[in-house]
C-alpha positions in Angstrom: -40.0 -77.3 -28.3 -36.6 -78.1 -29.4 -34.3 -80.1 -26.4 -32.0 -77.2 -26.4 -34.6 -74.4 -25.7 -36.8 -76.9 -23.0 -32.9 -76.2 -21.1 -32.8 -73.0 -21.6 -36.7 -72.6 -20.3 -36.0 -74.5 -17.6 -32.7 -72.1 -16.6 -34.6 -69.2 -16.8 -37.6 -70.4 -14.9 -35.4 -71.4 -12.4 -33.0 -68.5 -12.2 -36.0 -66.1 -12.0 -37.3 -67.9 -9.0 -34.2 -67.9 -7.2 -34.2 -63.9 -8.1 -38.1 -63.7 -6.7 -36.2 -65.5 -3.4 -33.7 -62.5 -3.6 -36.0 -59.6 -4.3 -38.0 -60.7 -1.3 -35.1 -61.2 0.9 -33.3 -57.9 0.0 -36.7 -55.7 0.1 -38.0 -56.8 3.2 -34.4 -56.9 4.9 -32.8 -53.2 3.7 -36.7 -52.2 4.2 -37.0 -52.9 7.6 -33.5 -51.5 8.2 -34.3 -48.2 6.8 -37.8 -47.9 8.7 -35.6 -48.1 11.8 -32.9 -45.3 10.7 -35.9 -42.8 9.9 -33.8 -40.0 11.4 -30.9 -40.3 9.0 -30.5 -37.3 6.5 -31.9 -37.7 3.2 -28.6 -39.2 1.4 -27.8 -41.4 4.5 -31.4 -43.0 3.9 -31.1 -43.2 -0.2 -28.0 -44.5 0.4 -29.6 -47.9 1.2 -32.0 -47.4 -2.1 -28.6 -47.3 -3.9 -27.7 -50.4 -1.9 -31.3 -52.2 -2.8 -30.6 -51.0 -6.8 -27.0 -52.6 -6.4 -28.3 -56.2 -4.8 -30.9 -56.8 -7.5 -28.8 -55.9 -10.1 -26.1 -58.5 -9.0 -28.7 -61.4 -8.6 -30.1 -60.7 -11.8 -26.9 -60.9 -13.6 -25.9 -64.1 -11.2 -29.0 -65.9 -11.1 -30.3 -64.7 -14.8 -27.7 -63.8 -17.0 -29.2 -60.1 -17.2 -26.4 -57.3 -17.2 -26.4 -53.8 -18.5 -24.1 -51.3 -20.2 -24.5 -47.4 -20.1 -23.9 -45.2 -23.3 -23.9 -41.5 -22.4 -22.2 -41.5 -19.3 -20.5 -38.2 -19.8 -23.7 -36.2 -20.3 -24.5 -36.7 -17.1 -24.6 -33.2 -15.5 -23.0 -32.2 -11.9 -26.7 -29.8 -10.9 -30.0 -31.6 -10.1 -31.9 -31.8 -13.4 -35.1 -33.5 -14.3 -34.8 -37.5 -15.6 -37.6 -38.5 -18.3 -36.8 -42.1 -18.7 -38.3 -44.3 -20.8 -40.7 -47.3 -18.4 -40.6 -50.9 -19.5 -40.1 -52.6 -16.3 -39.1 -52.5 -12.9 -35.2 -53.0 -14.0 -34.7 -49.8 -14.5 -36.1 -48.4 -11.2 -33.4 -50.6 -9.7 -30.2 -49.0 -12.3 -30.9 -45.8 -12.2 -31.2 -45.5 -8.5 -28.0 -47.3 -8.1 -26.3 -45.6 -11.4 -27.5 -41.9 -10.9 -27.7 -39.2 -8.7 -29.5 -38.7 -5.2 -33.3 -38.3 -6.8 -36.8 -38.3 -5.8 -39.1 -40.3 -8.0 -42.6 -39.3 -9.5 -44.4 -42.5 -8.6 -48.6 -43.4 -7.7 -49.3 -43.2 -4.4 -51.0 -46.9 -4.0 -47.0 -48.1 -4.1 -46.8 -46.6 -0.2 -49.7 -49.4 0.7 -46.8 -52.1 -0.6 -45.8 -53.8 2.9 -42.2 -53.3 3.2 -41.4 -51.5 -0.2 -43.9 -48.8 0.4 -42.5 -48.2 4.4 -39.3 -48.0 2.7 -40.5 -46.2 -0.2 -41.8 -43.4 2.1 -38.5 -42.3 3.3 -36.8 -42.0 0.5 -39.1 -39.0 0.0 -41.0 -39.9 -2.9 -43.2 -37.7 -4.8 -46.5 -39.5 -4.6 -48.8 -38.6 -6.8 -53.0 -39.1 -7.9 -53.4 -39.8 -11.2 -57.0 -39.9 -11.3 -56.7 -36.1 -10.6 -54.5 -35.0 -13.5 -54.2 -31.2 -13.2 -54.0 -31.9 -9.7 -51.4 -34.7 -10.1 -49.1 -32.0 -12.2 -49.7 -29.5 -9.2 -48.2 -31.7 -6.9 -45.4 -32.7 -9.4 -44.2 -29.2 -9.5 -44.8 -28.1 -6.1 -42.6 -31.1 -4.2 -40.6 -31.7 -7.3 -39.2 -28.0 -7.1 -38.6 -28.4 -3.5 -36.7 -32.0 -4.3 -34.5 -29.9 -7.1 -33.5 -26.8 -5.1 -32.4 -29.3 -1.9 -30.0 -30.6 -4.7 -31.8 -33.9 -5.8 -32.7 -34.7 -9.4 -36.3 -35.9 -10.3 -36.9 -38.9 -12.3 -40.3 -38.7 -14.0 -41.6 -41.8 -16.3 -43.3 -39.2 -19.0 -45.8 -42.1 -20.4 -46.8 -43.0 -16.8 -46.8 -46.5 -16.6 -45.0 -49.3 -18.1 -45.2 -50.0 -21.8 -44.0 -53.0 -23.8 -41.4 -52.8 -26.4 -42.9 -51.4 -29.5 -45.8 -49.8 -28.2 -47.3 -46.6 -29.7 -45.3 -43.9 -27.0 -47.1 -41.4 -25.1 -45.5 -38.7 -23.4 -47.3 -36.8 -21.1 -46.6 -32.9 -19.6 -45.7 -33.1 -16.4 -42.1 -33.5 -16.2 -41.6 -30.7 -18.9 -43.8 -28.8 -16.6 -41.6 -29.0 -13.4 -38.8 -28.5 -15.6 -39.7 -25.0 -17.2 -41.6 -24.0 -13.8 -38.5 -24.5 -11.9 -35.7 -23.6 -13.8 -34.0 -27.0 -14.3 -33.5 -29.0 -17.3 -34.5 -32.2 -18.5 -31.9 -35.4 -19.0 -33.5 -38.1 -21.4 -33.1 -41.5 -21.1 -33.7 -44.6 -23.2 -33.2 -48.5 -22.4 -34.8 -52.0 -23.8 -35.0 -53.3 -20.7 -38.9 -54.3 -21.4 -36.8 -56.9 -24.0 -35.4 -59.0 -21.2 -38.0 -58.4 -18.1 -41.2 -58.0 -19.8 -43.9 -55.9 -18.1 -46.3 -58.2 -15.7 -43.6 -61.0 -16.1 -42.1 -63.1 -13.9 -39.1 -64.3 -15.9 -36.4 -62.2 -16.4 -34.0 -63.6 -20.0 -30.4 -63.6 -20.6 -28.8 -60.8 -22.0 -27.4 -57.2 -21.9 -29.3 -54.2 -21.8 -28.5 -51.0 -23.2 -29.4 -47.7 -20.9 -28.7 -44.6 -23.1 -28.3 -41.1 -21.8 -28.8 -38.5 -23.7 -27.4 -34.5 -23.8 -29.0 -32.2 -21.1 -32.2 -30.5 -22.6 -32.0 -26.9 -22.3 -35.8 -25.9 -21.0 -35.0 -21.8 -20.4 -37.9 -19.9 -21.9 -39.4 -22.7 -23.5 -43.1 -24.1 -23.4 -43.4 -27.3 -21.9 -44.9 -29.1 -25.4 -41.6 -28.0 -27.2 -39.6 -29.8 -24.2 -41.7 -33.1 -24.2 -41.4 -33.3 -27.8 -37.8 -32.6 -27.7 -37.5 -35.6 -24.8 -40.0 -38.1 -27.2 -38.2 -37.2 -30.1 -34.6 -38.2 -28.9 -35.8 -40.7 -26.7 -37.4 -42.8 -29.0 -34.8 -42.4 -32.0 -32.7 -43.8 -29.5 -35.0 -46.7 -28.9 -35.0 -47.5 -32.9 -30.8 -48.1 -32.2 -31.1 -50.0 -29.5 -34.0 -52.4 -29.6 -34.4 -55.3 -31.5 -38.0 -56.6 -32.3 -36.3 -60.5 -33.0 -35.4 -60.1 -28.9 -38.3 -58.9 -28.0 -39.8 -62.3 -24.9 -43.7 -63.1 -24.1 -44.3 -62.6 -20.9 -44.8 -65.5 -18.6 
């Protein structure tokens, strides 16, 4: 290892423990705070997600030298609609919480057992799903997630389920399409390389600027669910062959 990337190790190791300090800090702070303001309205109790989102974004970019830009901005609609985003690590859980919409999220139910997170997690009025019990698990998507949608709150549904690593074979699964058609509302695709810079099961986080894209609103009137997931895949990962770069791509550690 060359001198000059032994210093820039040694930066990022240490910037991404004084970020752990500050995710720790910041969850089990704004966490508590929320448990104890249970009785706020819905968009009095996201607003201290947004806050959360906000916090970790600045210490990553302060502490790590990781920032973000948005393409797409304008094709954000004004009505609730359904978010498919593309999962590669816990960065963009943070953005699009702070960037978006008021929105419920489509998440596992082992995340409420989290101490701290999962209290908080709770009140933000997750949809918590089992996804051992997959017909099941899309039943309970499309029952809450319509209710989420005609209170005025967009859904944001990770379509391949967990997180994937950059360059991984995609796979997009029905459920979001699903709540989509079955409710009415459409779907609002979204691509990012954020898996480039904070690598799944990693604890450093690398220098550099990632890319969220959002794309046009999908119409989903009178179409099957298939045609609207493939219609989501398709423009999400086209988008991912723009932005990504292989060369970028960090081990995780």
């Amino acid at each position: 290892m060359t001198y000059r990337k032994a210093i820039s190790r040694i930066r990022t190791v240490t910037g991404s423990v004084l970020y752990g300090c500050v995710f720790c800090l910041s969850t089990v702070i704004l966490a508590t705070a929320l448990c104890f303001c249970f009785f706020l309205p819905f968009r009095q109790r996201y607003a201290f997600a947004k806050f959360w989102g906000w916090v970790n974004a600045t210490a990553l970019k302060l502490f790590c030298g990781m920032s973000y830009r948005i393409e797409g901005v304008d094709n954000i609609p004004a009505d609730p609609v359904v978010i498919l985003a593309k999962h590669q690590s816990t960065y963009e859980t943070m953005v699009l919480t702070y960037e978006l919409m008021p929105m419920a999220w489509v998440a596992k139910k082992e995340l409420l057992w989290v101490p701290f997170f999962g209290w908080a997690f709770r009140l933000a009025g997750p949809i918590m799903i089992d996804r051992k019990a997959k017909t099941r698990a899309v039943d309970q998507i499309v029952e809450q997630g319509t209710r989420h949608l005609k209170l005025g709150r967009s859904v944001l549904i990770f379509p391949e389920g967990t997180r994937k690593s950059p360059g991984s074979q995609p796979g997009y699964r029905l459920g979001g399409a699903f709540l989509a058609v079955k409710s009415g509302f459409n779907v609002l695709p979204v691509a990012h390389n954020a898996g480039e810079f904070w690598p799944r099961k990693s604890f450093l986080k690398w220098p550099g600027t990632v890319t969220f894209s959002i794309g046009p609103v999908i119409e989903t009137a009178s179409k099957d669910p298939k045609l609207v997931t493939e219609q989501a895949q398709s423009w999400i990962e086209n988008k991912m062959s723009e932005i990504s770069d292989p060369g970028r791509r960090h081990p995780a550690g």
